[in-house]
SEFIKOL-360619 format. One record per residue (C-alpha): residue in three letters; z, y negated, x negated. Coordinates in Angstrom, 3 decimals. Each point is the difference from the previous one (the first is absolute). Layout:
ATOM   res          w          v          u
ATOM   ALA          Z          Y          X
...
END
This chain:
ATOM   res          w          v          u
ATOM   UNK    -10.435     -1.528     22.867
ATOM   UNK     -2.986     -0.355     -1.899
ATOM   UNK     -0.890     -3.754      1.279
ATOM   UNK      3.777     -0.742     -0.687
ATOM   UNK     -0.194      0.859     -3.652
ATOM   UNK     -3.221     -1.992     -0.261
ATOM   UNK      2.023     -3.280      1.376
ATOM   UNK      1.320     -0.022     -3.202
ATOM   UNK     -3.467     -1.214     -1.529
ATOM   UNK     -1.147     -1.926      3.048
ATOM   UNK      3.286     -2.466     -1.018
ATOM   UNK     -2.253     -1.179     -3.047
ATOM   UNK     -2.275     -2.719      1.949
ATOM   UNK      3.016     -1.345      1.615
ATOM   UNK      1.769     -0.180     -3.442
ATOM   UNK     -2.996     -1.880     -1.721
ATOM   UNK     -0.103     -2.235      2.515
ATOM   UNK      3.592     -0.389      0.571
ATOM   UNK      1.149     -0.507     -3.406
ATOM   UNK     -1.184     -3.655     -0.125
ATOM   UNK      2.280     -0.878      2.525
ATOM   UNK      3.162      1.723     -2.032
ATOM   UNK     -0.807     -2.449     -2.681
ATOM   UNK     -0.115     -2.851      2.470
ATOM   UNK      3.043      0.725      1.496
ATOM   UNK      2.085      0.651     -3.716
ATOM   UNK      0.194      3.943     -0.814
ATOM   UNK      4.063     -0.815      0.652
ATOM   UNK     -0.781     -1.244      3.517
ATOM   UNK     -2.618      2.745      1.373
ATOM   UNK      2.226      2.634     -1.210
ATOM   UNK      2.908     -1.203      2.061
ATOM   UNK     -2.812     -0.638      3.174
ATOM   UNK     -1.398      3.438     -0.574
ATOM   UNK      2.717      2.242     -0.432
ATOM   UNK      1.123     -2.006      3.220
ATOM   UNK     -2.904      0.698      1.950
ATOM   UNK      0.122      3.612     -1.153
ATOM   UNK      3.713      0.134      1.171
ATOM   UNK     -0.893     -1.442      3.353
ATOM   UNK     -3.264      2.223      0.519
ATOM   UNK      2.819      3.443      0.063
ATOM   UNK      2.005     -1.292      2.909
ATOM   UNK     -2.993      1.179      2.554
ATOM   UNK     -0.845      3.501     -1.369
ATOM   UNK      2.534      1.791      1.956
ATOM   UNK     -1.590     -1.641      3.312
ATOM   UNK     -3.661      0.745     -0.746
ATOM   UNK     -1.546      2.949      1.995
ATOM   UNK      0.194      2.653     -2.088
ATOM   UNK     -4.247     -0.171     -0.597
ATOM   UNK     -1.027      0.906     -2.993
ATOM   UNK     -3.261     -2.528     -0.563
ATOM   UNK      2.148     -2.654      1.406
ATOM   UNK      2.957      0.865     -2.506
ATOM   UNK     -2.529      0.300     -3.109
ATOM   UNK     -1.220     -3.356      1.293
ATOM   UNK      3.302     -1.957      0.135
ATOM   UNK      0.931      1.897     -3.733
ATOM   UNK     -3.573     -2.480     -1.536
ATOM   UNK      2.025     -2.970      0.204
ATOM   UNK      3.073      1.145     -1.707
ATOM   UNK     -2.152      1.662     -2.630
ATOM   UNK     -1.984     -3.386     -0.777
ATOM   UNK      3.398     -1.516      0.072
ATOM   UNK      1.484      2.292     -2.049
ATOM   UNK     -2.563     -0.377     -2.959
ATOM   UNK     -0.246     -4.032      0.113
ATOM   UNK      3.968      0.078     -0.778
ATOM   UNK     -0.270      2.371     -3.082
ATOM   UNK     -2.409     -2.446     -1.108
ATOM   UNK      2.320     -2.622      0.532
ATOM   UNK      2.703      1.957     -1.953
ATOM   UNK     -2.500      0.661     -2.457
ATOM   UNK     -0.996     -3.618     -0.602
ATOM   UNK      4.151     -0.866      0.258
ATOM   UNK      0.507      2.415     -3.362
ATOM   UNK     -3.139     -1.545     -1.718
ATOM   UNK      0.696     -3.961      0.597
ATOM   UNK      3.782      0.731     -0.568
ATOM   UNK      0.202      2.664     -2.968
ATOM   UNK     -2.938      0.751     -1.672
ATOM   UNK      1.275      1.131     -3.088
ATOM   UNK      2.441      2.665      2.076
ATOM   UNK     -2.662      1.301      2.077
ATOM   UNK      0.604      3.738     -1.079
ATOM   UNK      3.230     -0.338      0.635
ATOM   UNK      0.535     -1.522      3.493
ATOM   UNK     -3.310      1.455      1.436
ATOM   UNK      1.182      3.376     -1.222
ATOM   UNK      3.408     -0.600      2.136
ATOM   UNK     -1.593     -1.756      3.045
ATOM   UNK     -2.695      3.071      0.031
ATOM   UNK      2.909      2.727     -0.832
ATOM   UNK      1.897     -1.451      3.332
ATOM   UNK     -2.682      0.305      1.815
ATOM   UNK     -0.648      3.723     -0.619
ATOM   UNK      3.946      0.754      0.759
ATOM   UNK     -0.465     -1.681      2.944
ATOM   UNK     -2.838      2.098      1.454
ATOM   UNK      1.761      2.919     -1.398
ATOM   UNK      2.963     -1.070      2.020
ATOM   UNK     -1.743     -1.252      3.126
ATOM   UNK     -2.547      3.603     -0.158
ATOM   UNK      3.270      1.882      0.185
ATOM   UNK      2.107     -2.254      2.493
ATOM   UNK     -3.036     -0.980      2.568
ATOM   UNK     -0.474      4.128      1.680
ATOM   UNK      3.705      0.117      0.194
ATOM   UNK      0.038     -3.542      1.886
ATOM   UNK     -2.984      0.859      2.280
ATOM   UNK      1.470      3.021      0.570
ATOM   UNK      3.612     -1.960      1.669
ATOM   UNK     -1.700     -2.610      1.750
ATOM   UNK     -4.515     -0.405     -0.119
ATOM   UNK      1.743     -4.053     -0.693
ATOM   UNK      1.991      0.336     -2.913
ATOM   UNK     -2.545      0.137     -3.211
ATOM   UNK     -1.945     -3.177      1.750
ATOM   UNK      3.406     -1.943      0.617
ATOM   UNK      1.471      0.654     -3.740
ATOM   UNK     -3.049     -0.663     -1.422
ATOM   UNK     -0.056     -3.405      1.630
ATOM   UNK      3.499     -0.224     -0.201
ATOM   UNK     -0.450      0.577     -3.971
ATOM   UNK     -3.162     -2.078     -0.205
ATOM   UNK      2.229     -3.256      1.459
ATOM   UNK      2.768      0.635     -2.341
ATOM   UNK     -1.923     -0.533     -2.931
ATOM   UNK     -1.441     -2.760      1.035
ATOM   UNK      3.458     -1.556      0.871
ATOM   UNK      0.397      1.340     -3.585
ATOM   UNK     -2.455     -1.996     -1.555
ATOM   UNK     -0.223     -2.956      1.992
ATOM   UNK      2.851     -1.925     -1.690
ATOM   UNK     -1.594      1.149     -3.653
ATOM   UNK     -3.613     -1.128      0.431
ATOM   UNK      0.414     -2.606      2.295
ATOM   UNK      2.164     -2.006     -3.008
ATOM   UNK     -2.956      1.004     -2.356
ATOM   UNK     -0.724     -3.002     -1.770
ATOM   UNK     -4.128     -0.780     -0.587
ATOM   UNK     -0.991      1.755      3.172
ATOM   UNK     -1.002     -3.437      1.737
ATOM   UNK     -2.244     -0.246     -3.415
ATOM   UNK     -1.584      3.121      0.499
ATOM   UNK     -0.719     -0.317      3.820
ATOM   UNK     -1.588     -2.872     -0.789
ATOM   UNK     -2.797      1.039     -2.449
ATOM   UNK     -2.226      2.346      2.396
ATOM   UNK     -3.524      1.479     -1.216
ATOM   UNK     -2.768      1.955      1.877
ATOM   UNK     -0.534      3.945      0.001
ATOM   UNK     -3.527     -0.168     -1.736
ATOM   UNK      1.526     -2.402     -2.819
ATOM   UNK      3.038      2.235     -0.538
ATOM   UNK     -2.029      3.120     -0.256
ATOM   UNK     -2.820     -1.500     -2.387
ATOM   UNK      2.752     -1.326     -2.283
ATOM   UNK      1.557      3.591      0.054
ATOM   UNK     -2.974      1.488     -0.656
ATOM   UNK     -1.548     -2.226     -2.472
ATOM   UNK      3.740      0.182     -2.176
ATOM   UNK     -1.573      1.880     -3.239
ATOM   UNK      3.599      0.873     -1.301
ATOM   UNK      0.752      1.523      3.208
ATOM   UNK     -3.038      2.004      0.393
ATOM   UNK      0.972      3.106     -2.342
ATOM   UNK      3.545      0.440      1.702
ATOM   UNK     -1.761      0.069      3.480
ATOM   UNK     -2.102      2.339     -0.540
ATOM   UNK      2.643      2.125     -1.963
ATOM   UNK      1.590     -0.167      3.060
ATOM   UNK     -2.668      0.821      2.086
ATOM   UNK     -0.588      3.046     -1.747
ATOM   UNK      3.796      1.116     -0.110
ATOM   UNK     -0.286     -0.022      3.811
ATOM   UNK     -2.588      1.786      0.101
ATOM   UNK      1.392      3.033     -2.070
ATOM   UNK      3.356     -0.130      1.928
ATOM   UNK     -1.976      0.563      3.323
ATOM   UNK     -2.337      2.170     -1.193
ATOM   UNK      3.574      2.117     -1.179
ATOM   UNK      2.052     -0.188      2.500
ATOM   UNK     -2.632     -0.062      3.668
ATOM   UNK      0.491      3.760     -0.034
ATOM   UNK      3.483      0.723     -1.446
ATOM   UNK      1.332      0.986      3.210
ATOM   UNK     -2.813      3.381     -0.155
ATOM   UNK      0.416      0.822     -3.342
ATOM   UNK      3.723     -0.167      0.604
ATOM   UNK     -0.389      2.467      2.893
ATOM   UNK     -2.653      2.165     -1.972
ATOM   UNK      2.655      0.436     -2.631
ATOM   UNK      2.192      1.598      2.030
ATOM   UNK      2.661     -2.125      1.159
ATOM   UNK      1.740      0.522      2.630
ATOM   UNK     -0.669     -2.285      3.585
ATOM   UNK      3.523     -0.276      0.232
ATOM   UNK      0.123     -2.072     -3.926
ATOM   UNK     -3.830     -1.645      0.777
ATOM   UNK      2.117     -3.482      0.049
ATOM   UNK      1.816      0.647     -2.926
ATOM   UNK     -3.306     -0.244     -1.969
ATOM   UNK     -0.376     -3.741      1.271
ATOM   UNK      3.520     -0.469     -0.025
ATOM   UNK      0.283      0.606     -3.918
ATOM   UNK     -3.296     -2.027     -0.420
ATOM   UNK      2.002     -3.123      1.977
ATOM   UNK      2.796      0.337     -2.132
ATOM   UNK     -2.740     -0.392     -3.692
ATOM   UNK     -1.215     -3.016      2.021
ATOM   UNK      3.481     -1.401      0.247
ATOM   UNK      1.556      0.584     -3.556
ATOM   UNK     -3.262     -0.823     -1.414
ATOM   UNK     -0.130     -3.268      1.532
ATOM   UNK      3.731     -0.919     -0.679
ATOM   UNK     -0.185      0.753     -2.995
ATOM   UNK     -3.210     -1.619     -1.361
ATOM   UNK      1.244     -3.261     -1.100
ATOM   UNK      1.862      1.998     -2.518
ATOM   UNK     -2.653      2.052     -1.531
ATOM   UNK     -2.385     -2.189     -2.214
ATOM   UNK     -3.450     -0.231      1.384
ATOM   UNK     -1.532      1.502     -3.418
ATOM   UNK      2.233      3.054      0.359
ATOM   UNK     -0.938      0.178      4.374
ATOM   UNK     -3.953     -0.483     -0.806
ATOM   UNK      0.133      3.000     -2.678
ATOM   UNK      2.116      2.436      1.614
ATOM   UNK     -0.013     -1.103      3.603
ATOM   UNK     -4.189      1.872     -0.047
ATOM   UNK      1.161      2.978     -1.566
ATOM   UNK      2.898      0.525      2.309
ATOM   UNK     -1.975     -0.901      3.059
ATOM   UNK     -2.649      2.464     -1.243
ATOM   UNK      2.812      3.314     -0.628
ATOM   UNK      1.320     -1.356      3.448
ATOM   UNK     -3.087      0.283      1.721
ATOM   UNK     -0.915      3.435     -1.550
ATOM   UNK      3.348      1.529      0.413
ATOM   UNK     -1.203      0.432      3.799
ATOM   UNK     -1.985      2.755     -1.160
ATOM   UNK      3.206      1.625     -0.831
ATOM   UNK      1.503      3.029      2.597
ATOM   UNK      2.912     -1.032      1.802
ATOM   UNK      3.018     -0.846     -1.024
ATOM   UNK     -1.835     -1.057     -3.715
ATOM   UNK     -1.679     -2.460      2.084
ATOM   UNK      2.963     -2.148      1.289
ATOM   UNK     -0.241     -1.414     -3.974
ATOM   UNK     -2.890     -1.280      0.616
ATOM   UNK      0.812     -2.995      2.836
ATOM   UNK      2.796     -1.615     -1.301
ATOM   UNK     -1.698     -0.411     -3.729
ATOM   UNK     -3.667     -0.817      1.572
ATOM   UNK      2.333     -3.017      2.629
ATOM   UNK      1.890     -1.120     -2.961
ATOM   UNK     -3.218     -0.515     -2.894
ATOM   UNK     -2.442     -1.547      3.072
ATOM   UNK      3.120     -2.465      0.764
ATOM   UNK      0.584     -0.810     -3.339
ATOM   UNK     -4.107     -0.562     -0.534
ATOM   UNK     -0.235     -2.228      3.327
ATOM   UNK      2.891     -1.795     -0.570
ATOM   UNK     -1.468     -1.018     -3.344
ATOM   UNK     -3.647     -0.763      0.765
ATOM   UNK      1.630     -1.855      2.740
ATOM   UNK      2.076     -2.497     -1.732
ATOM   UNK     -2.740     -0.334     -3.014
ATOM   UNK     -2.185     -1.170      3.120
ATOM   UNK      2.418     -2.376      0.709
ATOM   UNK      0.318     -1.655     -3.279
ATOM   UNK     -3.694     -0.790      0.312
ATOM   UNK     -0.286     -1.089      3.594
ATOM   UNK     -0.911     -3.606      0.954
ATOM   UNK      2.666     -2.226      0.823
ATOM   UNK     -2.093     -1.190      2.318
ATOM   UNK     -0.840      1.507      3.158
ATOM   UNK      2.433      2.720     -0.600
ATOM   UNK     -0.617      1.555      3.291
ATOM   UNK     -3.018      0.522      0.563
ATOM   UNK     -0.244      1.538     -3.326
ATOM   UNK      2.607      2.765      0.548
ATOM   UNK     -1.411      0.713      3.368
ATOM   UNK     -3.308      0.526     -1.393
ATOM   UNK      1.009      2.265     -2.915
ATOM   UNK      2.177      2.017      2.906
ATOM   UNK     -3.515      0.310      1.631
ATOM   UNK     -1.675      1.095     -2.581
ATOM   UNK      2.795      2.711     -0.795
ATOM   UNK     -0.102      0.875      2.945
ATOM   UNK     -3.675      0.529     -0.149
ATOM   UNK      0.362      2.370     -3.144
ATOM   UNK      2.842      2.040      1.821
ATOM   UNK     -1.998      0.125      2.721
ATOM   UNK     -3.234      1.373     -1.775
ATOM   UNK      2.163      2.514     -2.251
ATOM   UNK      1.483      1.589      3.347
ATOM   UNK     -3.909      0.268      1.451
ATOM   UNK     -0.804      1.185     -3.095
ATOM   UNK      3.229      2.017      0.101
ATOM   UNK     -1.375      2.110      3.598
ATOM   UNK     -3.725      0.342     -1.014
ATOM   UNK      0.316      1.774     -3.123
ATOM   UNK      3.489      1.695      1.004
ATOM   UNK     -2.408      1.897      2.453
ATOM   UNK     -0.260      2.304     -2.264
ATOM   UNK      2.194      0.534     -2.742
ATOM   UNK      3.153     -2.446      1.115
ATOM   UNK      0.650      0.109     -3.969
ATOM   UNK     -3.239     -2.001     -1.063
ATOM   UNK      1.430     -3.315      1.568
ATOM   UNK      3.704      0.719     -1.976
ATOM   UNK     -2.232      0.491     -3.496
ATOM   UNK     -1.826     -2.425      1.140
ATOM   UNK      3.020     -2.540      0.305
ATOM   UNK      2.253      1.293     -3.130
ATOM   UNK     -3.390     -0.742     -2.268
ATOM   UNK     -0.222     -3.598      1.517
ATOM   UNK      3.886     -0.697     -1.336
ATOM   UNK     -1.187      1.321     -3.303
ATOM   UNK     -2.981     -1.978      0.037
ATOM   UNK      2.815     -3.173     -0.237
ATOM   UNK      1.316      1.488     -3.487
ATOM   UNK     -3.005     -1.650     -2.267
ATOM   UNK      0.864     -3.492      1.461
ATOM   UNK      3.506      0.157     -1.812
ATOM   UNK     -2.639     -0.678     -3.165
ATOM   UNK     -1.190     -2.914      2.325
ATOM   UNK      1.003     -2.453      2.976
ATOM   UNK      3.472      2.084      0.398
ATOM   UNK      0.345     -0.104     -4.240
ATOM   UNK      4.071     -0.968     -0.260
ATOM   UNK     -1.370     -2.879     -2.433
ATOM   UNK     -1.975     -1.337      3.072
ATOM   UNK      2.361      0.619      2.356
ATOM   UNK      2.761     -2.115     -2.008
ATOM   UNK     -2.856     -2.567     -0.506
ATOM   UNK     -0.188     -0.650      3.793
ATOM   UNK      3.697     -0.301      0.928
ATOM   UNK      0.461     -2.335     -2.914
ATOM   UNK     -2.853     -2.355      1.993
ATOM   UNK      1.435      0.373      2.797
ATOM   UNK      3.472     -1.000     -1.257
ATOM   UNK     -1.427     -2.806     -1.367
END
């Protein structure tokens, strides 16, 4: 189980790597291939011996696959709609979470009728949006252009890097990641060590998936200015009202799901104001991997000084969210942040 969850980070040479190719092929195109391929790559899971390293195994493919084509959405919402980034990556990200709550909830119930069924509607569901899509992106005009302009890995990630206005909201960013792992790695225990019941443990998580989702849906309505000055503060009282005794503490996951959406949501389409046009790839695969570096340090971080007092890694977290406050004076000023979406609609 433990390999499996690490899978998740192996995906990030692949990604690197892969993401020239997505910009090759037109982000329109390689979403269409890969949500194909992942369709195609259910249909043998209910056939496989039931072998657990050969199962984690076969799951590395889908999970590389799986990240190129949110960077081809990713890079879709950025050439396409810059200045309504808040608001459609909010939505795309809020469907997402409804549809793990969904498939969480549906997939024990389907395993439990036939070991086939999850695999089969999961293809089954994966195909259909691509039949979805295909007439919609296919028509795209400009994606010829684009297919036709592509640019190495190294040159992609030295522009990215070397982009001065883009440095302060990557590393804002990389420090909101951080804090939320460093809060939420060892929820789960302090939820337990408040007293709640086994029977409500997914309720906690539950409520937190459900902040995620209206936070996200709703960000394109709340103006960044407002999300950067009260979206730290709220992630903060979230992340501290797990030191509250059950039931006080089922506050606390909805209101710490709904300010870190709002604040991702955010950083996320400021980001994308600034990108390159160029090479848009590459870049949002490499600022994936380096996100996924700082999520992956705060949860290490998380388990070695959770050892012991499981609280220093939540204090630990909620200061890091009010660490972003003083840059509201700064990079995330509403003056600046006006300044940049006027360039960009220029």
């Amino acid at each position: 189980m433990g390999f499996f969850a690490a899978l998740g980070y192996l995906t990030l040479g692949p990604l690197l790597l892969l993401s020239p190719w997505v910009e090759r092929r037109g982000l329109a195109r390689a979403l269409l291939e890969l949500r194909l391929a992942r369709g195609l790559l259910f249909l043998p899971l209910p056939f496989l011996p039931r072998e657990a390293a050969l199962l984690v195994f076969y799951a590395y493919p889908l999970m590389v696959l799986t990240d190129l084509a949110i960077v081809a959405w990713e890079g879709l919402l950025v050439r396409r709609g810059r200045g309504r980034l808040a608001e459609r990556s909010g939505k795309l990200y809020a469907a997402w979470e409804v549809g793990g709550l969904v498939g969480v909830g549906l997939g024990p119930a389907l395993f439990a009728l036939h070991p086939a069924l999850p695999y089969l509607l999961a293809a089954g569901i994966l195909l259909l949006a691509w039949t979805l899509l295909r007439p919609t992106l296919t028509r795209e005009k400009g994606e010829r252009e684009e297919a036709t302009r592509p640019e190495a890995l190294g040159r992609s990630l030295r522009r990215l890097l070397a982009y001065a206005p883009l440095r302060p909201y990557l590393l804002l960013s990389l420090l909101f990641t951080l804090a939320h792992a460093l809060t939420t790695a060892l929820l789960g225990l302090l939820a337990l060590r408040a007293g709640t019941p086994e029977a409500l443990f997914g309720l906690v998580f539950a409520l937190q998936s459900l902040g995620y989702t209206l936070g996200s849906y709703f960000a394109g309505r709340v103006p960044p200015a407002l999300a950067f000055r009260l979206g730290p503060l709220g992630a903060a009282l979230g992340g501290m009202g797990f030191l509250l005794p059950f039931p006080l503490l089922l506050a606390a996951p909805p209101l710490l799901g709904l300010a870190v959406a709002l604040l991702s949501t955010h950083l996320r389409a400021v980001r994308g104001w600034l990108l390159p046009k160029e090479g848009l790839a590459p870049s949002l695969a490499a600022i994936r991997a380096l996100l996924y570096g700082a999520g992956a340090l705060g949860g290490l971080g998380a388990g070695v000084l959770g050892k012991g007092n499981p609280t220093l890694p939540l204090l630990l977290g909620t200061l890091g969210f009010l660490v972003l406050l003083p840059f509201a004076l700064g990079p995330l000023h509403p003056r600046r942040l006006e300044a940049l979406r006027q360039e960009e609609a220029e």
